[in-house]
matplotlib code that plots the C-alpha trace (Angstrom):
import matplotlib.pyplot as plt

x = [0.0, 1.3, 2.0, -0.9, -3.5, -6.0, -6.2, -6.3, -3.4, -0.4, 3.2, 5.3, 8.3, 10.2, 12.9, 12.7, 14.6, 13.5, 10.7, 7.3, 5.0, 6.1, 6.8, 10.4, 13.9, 13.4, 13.9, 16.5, 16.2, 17.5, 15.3, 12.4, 13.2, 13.5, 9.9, 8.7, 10.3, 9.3, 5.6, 5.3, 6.1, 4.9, 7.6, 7.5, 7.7, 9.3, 12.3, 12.4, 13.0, 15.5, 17.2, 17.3, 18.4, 21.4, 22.2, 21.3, 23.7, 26.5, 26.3, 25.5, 27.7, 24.5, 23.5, 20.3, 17.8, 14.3, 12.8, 10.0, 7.1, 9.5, 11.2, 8.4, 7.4, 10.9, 10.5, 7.4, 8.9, 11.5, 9.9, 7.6, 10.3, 12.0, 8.7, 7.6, 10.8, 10.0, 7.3, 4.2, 1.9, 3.3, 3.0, -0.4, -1.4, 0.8, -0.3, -1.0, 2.0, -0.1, 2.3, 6.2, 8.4, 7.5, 9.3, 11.9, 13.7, 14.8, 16.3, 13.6, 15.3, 15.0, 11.2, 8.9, 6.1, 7.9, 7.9, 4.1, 5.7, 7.4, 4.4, 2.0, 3.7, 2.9, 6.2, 5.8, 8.1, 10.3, 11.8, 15.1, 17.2, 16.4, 16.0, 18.1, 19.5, 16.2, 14.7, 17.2, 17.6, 21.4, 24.1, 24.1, 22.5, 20.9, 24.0, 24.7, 23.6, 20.1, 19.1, 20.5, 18.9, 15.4, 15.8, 13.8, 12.3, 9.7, 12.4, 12.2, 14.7, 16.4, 15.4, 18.1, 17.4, 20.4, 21.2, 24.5, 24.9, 23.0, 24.2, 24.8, 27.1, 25.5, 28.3, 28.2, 24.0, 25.4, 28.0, 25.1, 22.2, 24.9, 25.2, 21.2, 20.8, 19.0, 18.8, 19.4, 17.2, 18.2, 15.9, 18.8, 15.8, 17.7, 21.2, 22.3, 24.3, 27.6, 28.0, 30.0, 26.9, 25.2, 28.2, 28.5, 25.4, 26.0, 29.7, 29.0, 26.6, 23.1, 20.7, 18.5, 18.8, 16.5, 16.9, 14.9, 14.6, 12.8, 15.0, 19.0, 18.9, 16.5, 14.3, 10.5, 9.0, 7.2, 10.5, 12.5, 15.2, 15.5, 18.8, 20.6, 20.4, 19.2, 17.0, 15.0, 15.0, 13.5, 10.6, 10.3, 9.8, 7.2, 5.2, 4.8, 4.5, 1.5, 1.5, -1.9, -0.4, -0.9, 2.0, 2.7, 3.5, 4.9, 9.1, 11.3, 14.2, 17.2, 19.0, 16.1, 16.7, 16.0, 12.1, 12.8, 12.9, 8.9, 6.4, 4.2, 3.8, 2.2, -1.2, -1.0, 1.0, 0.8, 2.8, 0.5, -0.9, 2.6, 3.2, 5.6, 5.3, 7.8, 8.1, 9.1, 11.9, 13.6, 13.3, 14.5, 17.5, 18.3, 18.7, 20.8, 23.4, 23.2, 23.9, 26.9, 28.4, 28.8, 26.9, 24.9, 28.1, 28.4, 25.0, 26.3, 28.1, 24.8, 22.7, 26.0, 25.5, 21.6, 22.1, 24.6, 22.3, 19.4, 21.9, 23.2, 20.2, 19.3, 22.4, 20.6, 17.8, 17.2, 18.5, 21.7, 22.7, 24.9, 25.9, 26.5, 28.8, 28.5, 30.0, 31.3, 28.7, 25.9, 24.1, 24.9, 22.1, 21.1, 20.3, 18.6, 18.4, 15.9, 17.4, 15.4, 14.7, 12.9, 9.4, 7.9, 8.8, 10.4, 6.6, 5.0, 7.6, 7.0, 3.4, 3.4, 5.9, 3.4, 0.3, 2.1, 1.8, 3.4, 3.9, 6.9, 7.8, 11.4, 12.4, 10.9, 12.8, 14.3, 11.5, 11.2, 15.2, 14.2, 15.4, 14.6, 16.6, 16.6, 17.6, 18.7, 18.4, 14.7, 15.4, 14.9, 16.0, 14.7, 13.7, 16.6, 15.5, 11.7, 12.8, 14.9, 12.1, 9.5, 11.9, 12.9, 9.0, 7.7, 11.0, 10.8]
y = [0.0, 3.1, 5.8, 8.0, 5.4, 5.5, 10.1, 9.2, 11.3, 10.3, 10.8, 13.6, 13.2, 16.6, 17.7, 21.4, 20.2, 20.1, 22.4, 23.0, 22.5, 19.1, 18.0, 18.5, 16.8, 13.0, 11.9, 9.3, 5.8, 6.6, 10.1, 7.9, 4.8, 7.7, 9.0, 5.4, 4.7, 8.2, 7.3, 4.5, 6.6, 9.7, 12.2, 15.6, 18.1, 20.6, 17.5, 16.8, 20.0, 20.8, 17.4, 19.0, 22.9, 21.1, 19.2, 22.4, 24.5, 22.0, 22.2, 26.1, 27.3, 29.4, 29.3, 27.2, 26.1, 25.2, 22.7, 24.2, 23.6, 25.1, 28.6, 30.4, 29.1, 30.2, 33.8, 34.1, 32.9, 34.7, 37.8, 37.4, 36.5, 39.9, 41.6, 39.8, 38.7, 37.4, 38.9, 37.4, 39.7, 41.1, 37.2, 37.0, 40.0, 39.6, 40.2, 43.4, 45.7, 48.7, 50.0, 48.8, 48.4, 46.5, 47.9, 46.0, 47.6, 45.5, 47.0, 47.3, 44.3, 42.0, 42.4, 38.9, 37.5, 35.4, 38.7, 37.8, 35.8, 38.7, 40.6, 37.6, 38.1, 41.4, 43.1, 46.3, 46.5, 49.7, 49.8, 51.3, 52.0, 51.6, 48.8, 50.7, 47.7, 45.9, 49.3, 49.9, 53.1, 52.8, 50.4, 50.8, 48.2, 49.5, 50.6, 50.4, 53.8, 53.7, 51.1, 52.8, 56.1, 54.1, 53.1, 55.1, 54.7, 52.4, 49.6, 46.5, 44.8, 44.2, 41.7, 40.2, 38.3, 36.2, 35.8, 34.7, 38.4, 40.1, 43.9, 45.7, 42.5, 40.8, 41.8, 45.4, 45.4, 43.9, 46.1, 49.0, 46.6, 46.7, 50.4, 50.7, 47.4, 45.9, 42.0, 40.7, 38.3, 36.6, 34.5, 31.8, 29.1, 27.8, 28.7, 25.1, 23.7, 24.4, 23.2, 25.8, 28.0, 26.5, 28.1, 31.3, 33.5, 33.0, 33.8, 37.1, 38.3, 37.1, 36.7, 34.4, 32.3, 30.1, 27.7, 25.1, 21.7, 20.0, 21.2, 20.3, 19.1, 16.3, 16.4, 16.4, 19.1, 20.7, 21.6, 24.0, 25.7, 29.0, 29.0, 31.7, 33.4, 31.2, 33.9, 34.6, 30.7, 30.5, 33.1, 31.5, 28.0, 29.1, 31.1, 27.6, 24.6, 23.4, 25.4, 23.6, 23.5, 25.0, 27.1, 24.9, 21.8, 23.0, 22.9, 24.4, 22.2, 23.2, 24.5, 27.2, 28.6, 32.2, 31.0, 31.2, 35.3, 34.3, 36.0, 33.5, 31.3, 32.3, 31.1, 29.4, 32.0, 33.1, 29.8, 27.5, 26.7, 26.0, 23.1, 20.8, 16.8, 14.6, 12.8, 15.5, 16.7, 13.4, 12.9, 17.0, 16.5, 13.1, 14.7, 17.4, 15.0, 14.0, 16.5, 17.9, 14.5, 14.9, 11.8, 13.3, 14.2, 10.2, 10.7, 13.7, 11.7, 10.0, 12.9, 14.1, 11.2, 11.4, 14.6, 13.4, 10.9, 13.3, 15.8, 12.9, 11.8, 15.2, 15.8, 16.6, 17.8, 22.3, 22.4, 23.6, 21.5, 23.1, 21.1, 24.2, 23.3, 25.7, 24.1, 20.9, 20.0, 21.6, 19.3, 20.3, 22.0, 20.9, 23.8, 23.2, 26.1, 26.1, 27.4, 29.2, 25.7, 24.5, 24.1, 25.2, 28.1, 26.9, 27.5, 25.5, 22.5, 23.2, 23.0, 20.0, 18.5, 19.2, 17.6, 13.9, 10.7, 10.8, 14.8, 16.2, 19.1, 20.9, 24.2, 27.6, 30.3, 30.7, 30.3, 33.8, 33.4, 30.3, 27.9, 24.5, 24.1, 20.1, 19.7, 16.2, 16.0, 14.2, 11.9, 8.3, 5.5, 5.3, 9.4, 10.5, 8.1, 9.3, 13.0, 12.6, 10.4, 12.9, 16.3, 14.6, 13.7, 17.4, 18.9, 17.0]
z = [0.0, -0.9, 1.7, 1.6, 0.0, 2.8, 2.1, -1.6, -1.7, -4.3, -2.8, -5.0, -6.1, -4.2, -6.5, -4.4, -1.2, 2.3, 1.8, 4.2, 1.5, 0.6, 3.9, 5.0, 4.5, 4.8, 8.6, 9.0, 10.5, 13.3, 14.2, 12.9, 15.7, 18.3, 17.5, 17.9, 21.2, 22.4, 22.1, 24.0, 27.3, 29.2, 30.4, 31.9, 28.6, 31.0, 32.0, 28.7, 27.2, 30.1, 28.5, 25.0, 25.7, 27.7, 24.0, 22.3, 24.0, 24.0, 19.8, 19.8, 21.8, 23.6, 27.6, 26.7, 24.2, 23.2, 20.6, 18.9, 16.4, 13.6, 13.1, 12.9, 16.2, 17.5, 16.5, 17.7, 21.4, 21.1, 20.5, 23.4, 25.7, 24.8, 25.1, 28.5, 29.7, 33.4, 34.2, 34.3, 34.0, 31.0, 29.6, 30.5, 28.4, 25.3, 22.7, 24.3, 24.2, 25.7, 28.5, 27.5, 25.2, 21.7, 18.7, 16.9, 14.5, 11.1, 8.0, 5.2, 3.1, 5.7, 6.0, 4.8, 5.5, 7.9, 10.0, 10.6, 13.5, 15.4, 15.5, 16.3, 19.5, 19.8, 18.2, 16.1, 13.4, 12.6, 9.5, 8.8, 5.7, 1.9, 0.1, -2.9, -4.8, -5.4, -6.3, -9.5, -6.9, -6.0, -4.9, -0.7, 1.7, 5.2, 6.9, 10.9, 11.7, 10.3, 12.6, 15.6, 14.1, 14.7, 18.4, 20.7, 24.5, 22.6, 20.9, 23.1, 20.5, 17.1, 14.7, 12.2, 9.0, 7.9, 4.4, 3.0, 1.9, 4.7, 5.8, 8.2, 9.3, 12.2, 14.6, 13.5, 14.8, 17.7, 18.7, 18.5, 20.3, 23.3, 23.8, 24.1, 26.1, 23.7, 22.7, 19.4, 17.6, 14.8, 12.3, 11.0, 9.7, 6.7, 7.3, 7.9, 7.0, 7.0, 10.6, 12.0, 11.9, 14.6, 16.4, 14.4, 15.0, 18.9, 18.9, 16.9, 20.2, 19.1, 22.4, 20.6, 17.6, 15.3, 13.6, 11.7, 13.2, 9.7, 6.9, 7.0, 10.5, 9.3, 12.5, 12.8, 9.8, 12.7, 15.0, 15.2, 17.8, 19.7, 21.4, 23.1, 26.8, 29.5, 30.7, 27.2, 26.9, 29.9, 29.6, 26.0, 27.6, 30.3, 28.1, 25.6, 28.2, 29.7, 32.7, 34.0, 37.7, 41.0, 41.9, 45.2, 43.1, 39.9, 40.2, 37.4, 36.1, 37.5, 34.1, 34.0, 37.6, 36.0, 36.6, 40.2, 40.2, 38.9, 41.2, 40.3, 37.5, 34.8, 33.1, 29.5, 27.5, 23.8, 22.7, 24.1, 20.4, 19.5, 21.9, 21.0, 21.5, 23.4, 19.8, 18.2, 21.5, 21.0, 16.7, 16.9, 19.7, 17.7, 14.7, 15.4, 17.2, 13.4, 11.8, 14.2, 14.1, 10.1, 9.7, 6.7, 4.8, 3.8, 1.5, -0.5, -3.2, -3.9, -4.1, -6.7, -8.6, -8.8, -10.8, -13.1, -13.9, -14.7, -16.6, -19.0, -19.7, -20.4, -23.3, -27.1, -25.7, -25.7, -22.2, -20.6, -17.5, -14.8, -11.6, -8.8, -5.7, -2.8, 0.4, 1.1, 3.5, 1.6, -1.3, -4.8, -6.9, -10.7, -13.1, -16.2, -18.6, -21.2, -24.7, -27.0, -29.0, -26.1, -26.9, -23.9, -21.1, -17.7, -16.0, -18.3, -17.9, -14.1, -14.2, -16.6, -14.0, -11.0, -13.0, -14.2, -12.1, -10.0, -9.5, -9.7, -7.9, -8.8, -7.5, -8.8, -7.8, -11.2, -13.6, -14.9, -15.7, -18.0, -15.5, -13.2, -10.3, -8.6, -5.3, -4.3, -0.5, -0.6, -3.9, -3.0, -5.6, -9.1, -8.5, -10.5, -13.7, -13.6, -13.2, -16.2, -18.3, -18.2, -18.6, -21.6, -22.5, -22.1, -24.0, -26.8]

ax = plt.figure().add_subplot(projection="3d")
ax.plot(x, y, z, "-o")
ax.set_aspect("equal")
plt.show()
């Protein structure tokens, strides 16, 4: 029976990489074993997530960490644990910024809809600088000083959206979030791998980092990881737990002893609806003991080899096949160029793509430049073949 039979839902073959609308990187045996055993068993969320911001910080470098229900999830916590901090009264009223601090200022070209998640918290966003270069309007990026230009009695924080090209450079923003007392709060969802940037966001100052738990780290789709100060990790972790408990019996794991300057405990807090399972602590902490060992570095070959496959099969046809390198612990990308023989346009060969049996889904983001790009991180055996087949069938 195939996977989804009993939905009436036919798998996809995901030539886009580990992305959220086609379910995430593929979960190794081992992440998928640790899900199993991990539902068999009850366990205190609050132990268990102690368990996992002790593994956290031991690969990140930061005081403590969190497991959440994706990056998103992350921001939003971390935003309200800048905006709340430990005080639960403030928790119990975000959204409701009436009163304090809620501003965090972000350079124009940073701004996304992924933003939605800093202001789901309660977070107003300030923008500063020009996005120039996008514009056709000049050659500068938002510099340091236009950020700091924006900070008033109101800014409760900075946000940060890494790119491999983003500016001001991350350190800079820090160096300038220090002189007000401000935190830093850096969105890092898909800037894994390399490795060394678990490490690198936190060593440059950042107070809080996320990450995504379902894309290169290969854990649950729905996880995720806000790492950083123990005392933002903490405010993060109240305001999402099940805090269902009278005050008399509930008792804080020891590695977030910041709850103990807690007048009380708080009520359920805004990140109650992003709750996170025990599966999903142990597949996510599993997972990223992965992914800092090395271990996926042994399938990149394969993945190499899966595009060769589709880009000989490819040769005589109106097509231009590129294999791109970027790292050496980052999978290589395939671009196929349509020339102007080809009897269709890149969308077209997309869409065509999307509506065969089974669908195939490669990525988009270069469509209006006449090109396909194939990512081979979620390719399973015999993908690379069928891929190849029906390019060649709607370019002939």
């Amino acid at each position: 029976m195939a996977t989804f039979d009993p939905l009436n839902v036919e798998p996809v073959i995901n030539a886009c990489g580990p992305v959220t609308r086609l379910g995430g990187a593929p979960m190794p045996p081992e992440v998928i074993e640790a899900i199993g055993r991990a539902a068999g068993d009850a366990a205190s969320l609050a132990q268990l997530q102690a368990a996992a911001s002790r593994v956290i910080a031991r690969h990140t470098g930061a005081e403590a960490g969190l497991v959440t229900s994706g990056s998103a999830a992350a921001l939003t916590l971390g935003a309200a644990a800048i905006l709340a901090g430990l005080d639960p009264a403030r928790m119990e009223r975000l959204p409701d910024t009436s009163g304090f601090p809620a501003e965090f200022v972000v350079a124009r070209e940073q701004r996304s809809g992924y933003d939605h998640a800093v202001r789901a918290a309660g977070g107003k966003l300030v923008e500063a600088g020009f996005n120039e270069i996008v514009a056709g309007a000049g050659v500068r990026r938002t510099e340091a000083w236009e950020l700091e230009a924006a900070i008033s009695d109101r800014t409760a924080g900075i946000l940060y959206v890494v790119t491999p090209d983003s500016r001001p450079p991350l350190e800079e923003v820090v160096e300038l979030a220090r002189r007000h007392l401000l935190p830093v709060l850096v969105d890092a969802a898909g800037q894994l791998p390399p490795r060394e940037n678990l490490r690198r966001f936190i060593d440059a100052g950042a107070d809080l980092v996320c990450f995504s738990g379902g894309k290169a780290i290969r854990g649950p789709q729905a996880s995720g990881i806000l790492c950083g100060r123990a005392a933002l990790v903490a405010s993060a972790a109240v305001q999402m737990l099940d805090m269902d408990d009278h005050p008399e019996l509930w008792s804080p794991p020891l590695e977030w002893r910041e709850l103990a300057q807690l007048r009380s405990i708080p009520r359920h807090g805004i990140g109650r609806a992003m709750k996170v399972a025990k599966e999903e602590i142990v597949g996510l902490v599993t997972a990223l003991n992965l992914f800092a060992a090395g271990k996926y570095d042994e399938e990149l070959p394969l993945m190499r080899s899966r595009l060769e496959l589709i880009a000989e099969r490819l040769a005589g046809l109106p097509v231009e096949c590129q294999i791109v390198d970027t790292h050496a612990e980052v999978p290589p990308l395939l671009r196929v160029t349509l020339g102007a023989a080809a009897p269709r346009t890149a969308m077209e060969v997309c869409r065509l793509l999307r509506e065969g049996s089974p669908p195939i889904h490669v990525g988009h983001g270069e469509l209006h430049d006449g090109r396909l790009v194939l990512h081979p991180l979620c390719l399973r055996e015999g993908h690379a073949e069928l891929i190849a087949q029906r390019l060649a069938t709607v370019l002939q």
